[in-house]
C-alpha positions as CSV (number, residue, x, y, z in Angstrom):
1,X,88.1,22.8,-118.9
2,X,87.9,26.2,-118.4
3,X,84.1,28.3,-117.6
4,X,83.0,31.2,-116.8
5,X,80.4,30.9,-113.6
6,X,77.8,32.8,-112.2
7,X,77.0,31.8,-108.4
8,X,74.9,35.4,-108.0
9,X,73.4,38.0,-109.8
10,X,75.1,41.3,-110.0
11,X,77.9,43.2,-111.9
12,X,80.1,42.1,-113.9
13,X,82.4,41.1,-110.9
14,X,80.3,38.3,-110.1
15,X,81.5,36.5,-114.0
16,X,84.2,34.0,-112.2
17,X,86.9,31.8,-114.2
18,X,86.3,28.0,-112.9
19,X,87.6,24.4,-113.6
20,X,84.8,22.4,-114.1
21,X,84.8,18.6,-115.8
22,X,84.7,18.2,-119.6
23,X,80.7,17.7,-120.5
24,X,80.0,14.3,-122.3
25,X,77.3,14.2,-125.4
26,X,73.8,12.4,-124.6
27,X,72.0,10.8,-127.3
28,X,71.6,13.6,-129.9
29,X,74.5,15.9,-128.0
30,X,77.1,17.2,-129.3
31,X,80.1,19.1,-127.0
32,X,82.1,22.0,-129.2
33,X,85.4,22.9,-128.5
34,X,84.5,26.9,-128.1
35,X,87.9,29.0,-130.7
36,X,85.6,32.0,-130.0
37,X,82.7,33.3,-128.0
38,X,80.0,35.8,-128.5
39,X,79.5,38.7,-126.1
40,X,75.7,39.9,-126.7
41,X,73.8,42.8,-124.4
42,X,71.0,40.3,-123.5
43,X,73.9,38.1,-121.7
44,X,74.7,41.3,-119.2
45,X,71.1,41.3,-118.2
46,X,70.9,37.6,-117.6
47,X,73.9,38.3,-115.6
48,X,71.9,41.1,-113.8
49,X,69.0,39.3,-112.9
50,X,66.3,41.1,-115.4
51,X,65.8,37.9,-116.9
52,X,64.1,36.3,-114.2
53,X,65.4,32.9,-111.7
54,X,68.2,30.4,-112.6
55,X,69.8,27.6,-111.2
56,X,72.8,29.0,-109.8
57,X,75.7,28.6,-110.4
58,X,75.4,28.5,-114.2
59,X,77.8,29.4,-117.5
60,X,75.8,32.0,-119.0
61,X,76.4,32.8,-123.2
62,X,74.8,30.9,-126.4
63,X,76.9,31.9,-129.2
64,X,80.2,30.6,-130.1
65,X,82.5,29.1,-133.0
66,X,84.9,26.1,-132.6
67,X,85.0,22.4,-134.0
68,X,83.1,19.4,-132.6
69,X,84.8,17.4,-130.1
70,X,82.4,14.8,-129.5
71,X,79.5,13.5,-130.8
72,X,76.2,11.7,-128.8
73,X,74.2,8.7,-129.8
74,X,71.8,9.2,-133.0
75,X,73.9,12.4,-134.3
76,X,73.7,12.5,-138.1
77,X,74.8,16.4,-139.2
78,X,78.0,16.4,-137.4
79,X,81.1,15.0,-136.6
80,X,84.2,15.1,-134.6
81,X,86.6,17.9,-136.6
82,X,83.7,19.9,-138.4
83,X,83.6,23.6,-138.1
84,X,80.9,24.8,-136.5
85,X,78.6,28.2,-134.7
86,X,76.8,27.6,-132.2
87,X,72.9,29.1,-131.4
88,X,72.2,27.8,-128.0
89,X,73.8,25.2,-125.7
90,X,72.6,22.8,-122.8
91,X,75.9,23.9,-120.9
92,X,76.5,27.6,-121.7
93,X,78.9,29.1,-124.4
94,X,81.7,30.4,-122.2
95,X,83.7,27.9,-121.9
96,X,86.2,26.1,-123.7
97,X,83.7,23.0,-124.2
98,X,80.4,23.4,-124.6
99,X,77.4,20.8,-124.8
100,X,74.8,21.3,-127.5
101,X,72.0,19.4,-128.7
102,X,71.9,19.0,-132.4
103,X,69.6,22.0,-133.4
104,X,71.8,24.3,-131.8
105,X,74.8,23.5,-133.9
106,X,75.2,24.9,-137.5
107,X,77.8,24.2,-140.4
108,X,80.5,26.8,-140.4
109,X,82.2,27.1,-143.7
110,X,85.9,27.5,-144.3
111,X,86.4,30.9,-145.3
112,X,84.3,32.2,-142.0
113,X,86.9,32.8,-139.1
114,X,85.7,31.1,-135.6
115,X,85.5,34.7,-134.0
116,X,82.8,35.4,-137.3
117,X,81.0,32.0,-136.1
118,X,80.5,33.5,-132.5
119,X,78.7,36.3,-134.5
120,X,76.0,34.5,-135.8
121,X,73.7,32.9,-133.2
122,X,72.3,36.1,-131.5
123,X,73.3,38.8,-133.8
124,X,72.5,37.9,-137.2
125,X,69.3,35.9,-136.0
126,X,68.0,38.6,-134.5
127,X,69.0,41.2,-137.7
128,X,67.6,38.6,-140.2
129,X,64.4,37.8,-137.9
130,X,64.1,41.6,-137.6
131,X,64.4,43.0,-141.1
132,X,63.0,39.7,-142.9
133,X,60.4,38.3,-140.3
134,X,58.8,41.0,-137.8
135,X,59.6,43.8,-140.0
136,X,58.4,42.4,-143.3
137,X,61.0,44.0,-145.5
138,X,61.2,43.6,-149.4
139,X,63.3,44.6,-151.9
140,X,63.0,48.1,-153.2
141,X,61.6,49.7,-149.9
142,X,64.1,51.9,-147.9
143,X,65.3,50.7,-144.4
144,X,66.9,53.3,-141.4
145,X,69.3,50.8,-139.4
146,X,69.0,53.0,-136.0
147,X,72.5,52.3,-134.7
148,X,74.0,50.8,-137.8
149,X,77.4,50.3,-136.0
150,X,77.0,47.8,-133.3
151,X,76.9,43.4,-133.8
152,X,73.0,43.6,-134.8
153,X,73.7,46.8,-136.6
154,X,76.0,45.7,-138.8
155,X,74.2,42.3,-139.2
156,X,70.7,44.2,-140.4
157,X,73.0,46.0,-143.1
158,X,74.2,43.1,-144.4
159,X,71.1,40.9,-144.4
160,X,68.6,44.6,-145.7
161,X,71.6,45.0,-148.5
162,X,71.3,40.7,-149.6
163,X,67.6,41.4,-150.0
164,X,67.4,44.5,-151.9
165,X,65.8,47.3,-149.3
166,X,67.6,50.6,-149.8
167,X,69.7,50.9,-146.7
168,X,70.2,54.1,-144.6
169,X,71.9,53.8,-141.1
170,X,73.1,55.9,-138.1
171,X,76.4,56.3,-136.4
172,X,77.7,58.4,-133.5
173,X,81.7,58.8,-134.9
174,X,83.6,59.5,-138.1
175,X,84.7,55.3,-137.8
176,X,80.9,54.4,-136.9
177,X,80.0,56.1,-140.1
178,X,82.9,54.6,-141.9
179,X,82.1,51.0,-140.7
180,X,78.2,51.1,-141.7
181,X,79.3,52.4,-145.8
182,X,81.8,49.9,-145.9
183,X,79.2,47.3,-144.7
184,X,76.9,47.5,-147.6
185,X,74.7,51.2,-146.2
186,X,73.9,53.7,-149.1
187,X,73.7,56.4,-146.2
188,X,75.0,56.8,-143.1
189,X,74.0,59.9,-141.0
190,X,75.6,61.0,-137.5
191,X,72.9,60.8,-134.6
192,X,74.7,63.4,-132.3
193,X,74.1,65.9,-135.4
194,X,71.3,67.9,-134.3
195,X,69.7,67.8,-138.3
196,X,70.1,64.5,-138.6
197,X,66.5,63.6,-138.7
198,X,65.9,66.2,-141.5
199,X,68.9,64.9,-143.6
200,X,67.1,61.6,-143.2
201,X,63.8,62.7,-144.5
202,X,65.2,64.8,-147.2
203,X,67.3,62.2,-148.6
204,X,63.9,60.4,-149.2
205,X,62.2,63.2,-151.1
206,X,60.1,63.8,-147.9
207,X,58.5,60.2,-148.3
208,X,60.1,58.5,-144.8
209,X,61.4,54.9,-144.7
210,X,59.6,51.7,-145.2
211,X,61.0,50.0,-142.2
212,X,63.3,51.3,-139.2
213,X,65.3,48.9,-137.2
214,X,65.7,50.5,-133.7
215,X,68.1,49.5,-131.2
216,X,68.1,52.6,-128.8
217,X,64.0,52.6,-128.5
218,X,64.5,54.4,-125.4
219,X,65.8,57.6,-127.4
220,X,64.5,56.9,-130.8
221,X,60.8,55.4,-131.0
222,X,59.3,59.0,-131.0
223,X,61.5,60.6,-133.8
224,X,61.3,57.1,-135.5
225,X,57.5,58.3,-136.0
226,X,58.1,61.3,-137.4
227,X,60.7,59.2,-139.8
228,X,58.2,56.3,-141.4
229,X,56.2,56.8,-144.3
230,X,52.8,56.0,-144.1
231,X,52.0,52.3,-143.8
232,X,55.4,51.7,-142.1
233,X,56.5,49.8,-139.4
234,X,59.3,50.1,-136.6
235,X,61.1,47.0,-135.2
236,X,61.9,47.4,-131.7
237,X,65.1,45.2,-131.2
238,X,67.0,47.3,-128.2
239,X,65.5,49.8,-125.4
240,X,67.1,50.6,-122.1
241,X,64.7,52.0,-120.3
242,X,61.0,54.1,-120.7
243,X,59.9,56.5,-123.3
244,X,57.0,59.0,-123.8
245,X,55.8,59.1,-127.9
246,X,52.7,60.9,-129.2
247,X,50.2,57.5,-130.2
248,X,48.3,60.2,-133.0
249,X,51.3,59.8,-134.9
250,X,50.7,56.1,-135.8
251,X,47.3,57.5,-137.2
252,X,47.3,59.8,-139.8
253,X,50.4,56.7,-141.6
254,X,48.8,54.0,-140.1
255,X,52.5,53.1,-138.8
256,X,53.1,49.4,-137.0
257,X,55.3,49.5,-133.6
258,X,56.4,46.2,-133.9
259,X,58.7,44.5,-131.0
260,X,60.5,41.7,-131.2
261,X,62.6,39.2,-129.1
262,X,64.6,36.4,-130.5
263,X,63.1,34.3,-127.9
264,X,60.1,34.4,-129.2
265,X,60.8,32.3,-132.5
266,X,60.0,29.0,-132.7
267,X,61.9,25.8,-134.1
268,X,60.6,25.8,-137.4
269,X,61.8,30.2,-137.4
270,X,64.9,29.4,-136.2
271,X,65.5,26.6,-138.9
272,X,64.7,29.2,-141.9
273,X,66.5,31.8,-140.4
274,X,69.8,29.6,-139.6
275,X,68.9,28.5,-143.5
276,X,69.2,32.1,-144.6
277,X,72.3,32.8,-142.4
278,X,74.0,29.7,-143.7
279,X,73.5,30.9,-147.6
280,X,74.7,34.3,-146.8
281,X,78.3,33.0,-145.1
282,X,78.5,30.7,-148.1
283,X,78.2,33.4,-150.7
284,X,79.7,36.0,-148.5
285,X,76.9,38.1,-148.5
286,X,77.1,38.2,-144.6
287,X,80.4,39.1,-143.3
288,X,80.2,39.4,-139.6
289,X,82.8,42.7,-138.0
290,X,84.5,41.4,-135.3
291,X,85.4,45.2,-133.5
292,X,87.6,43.4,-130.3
293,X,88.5,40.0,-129.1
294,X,89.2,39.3,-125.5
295,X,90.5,36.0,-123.3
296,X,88.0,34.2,-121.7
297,X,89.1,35.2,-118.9
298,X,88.2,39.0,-119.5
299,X,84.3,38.2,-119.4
300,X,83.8,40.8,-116.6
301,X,85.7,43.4,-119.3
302,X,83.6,41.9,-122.0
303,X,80.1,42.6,-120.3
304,X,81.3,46.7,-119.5
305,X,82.4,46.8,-123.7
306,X,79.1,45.8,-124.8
307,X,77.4,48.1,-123.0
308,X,79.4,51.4,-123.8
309,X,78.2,53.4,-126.5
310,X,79.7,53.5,-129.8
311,X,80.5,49.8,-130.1
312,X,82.3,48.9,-133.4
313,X,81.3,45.2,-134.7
314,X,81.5,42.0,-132.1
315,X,82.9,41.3,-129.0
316,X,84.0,38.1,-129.1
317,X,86.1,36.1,-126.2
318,X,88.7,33.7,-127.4
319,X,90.0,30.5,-125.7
């Protein structure tokens, strides 16, 4: 089969197209035949070395959509020919076959394209986990999606719209403003506007948001003060890099900075969530974008996409 392999860290150069042998399921594996594979942010800084050691060489990823291949010893969900996303591997998504332990593999119903699939395991955990878990929201409260337009952007839409919060999100361009209406937002608002801020508080009758999600923290978390009414709270999903806020703004509101890293859920978190995820494909409250697909052997090209700003939807590679 063909993987991608990383025998260094470094730039995107080092992502090298391999043969390698097909992998062969353990008691309680599974190996999935990859149809698509998720590109995610965290992946590039894996690749970069920011994540700390690994065994090198390894196939880095975690998300994908394809059909089982083969199933282990003791296997009970699954079975050679179901649809499938998978949330995690034992072998690392890109590839075209990828070995998985039970957990990490979740039902993927007809309707939901594999390139959708590849959407789910980083994306829409980390939107749901955000806007349901860490950032507490409920139905009726207003919700600022702070980058609206991206994978997780669009995922928080759709999972803030399925549980009732008013949702408000930001865009950089006429399409990013497009894409975040048509994905369920009841206001989108340019960020490179200079009164954006103000158009954001005065569509709230000067009350501020319940809950921000904020994916640029490195830009955002100060203004995102100014922007919560009091008692609310600020996910941090995405930051590249320092920023200097004013801590007596947290006071007066008693506001919550609350960060939050997908790693950090535990087995019984990531069952609920993948629970909540499932329900949402099924009734097609959760649509994933895909905004470009790629070969597998364009990883190096995938990792410079997600990183560019402006990104529309997913970046998904396809075997």
């Amino acid at each position: 089969m063909k993987s991608i392999r990383i025998h260094a860290f470094g730039g995107p150069e080092v992502l090298k197209l391999e043969e390698l042998p097909d992998p062969t399921p353990g008691p309680g594996q599974i190996v999935v035949h990859a149809k698509a594979i998720g590109i995610n942010p965290v992946d590039t800084y894996i690749r970069a070395g920011k994540y700390g050691p690994r065994l090198f060489p390894f196939t880095p990823g975690t998300d994908a959509g394809g059909v089982v291949e083969k199933v282990g010893g003791d296997v009970k969900s699954f079975k050679p020919g179901d649809r499938v996303y998978v949330a995690g591997s034992v072998s690392g998504a890109y590839a075209e076959k990828i070995l998985c332990e039970e957990k990490h593999v979740h039902p993927l119903p007809e309707q939901v394209s594999f390139a959708q699939g590849a959407a789910m395991g980083v994306a829409y955990a980390t939107a749901y986990r955000g806007v349901v878990i860490r950032g507490a929201g409920k139905a009726g409260e207003t919700i600022l999606i702070h980058g609206g337009s991206g994978g997780v952007g669009t995922a928080a839409i759709q999972v803030a719209k399925a549980i009732g919060l008013t949702v408000f999100a930001t865009a950089g361009t006429d399409d990013g403003l497009k894409l975040v209406i048509d994905q369920g937002a009841d206001r989108a608002f340019n960020h490179r506007e200079k009164d954006y801020l103000d158009k954001i508080t005065q569509a709230t009758g000067g009350q501020g948001v319940s809950l921000i999600i904020e994916l640029v923290a490195h830009i955002n978390l100060d203004h995102d003060l100014k922007l919560l009414a009091k008692f609310g709270r600020v996910v941090v999903i995405g930051s590249r890099g320092p920023i200097e806020i004013d801590p007596r703004q947290t006071m007066m509101k008693e506001l919550d900075i609350r960060g939050m890293s997908l790693n950090n859920a535990s087995e019984a978190e990531l069952r609920s969530i993948h629970a909540g995820l499932a329900a949402g494909l099924a009734n097609r409250t959760l649509v994933p974008v895909i905004g470009k697909e790629m070969p597998l052997a364009d990883a190096a090209k995938a990792h410079e996409a997600v990183m560019k700003d402006g990104a529309h939807g997913k970046i998904v590679l396809v075997t």
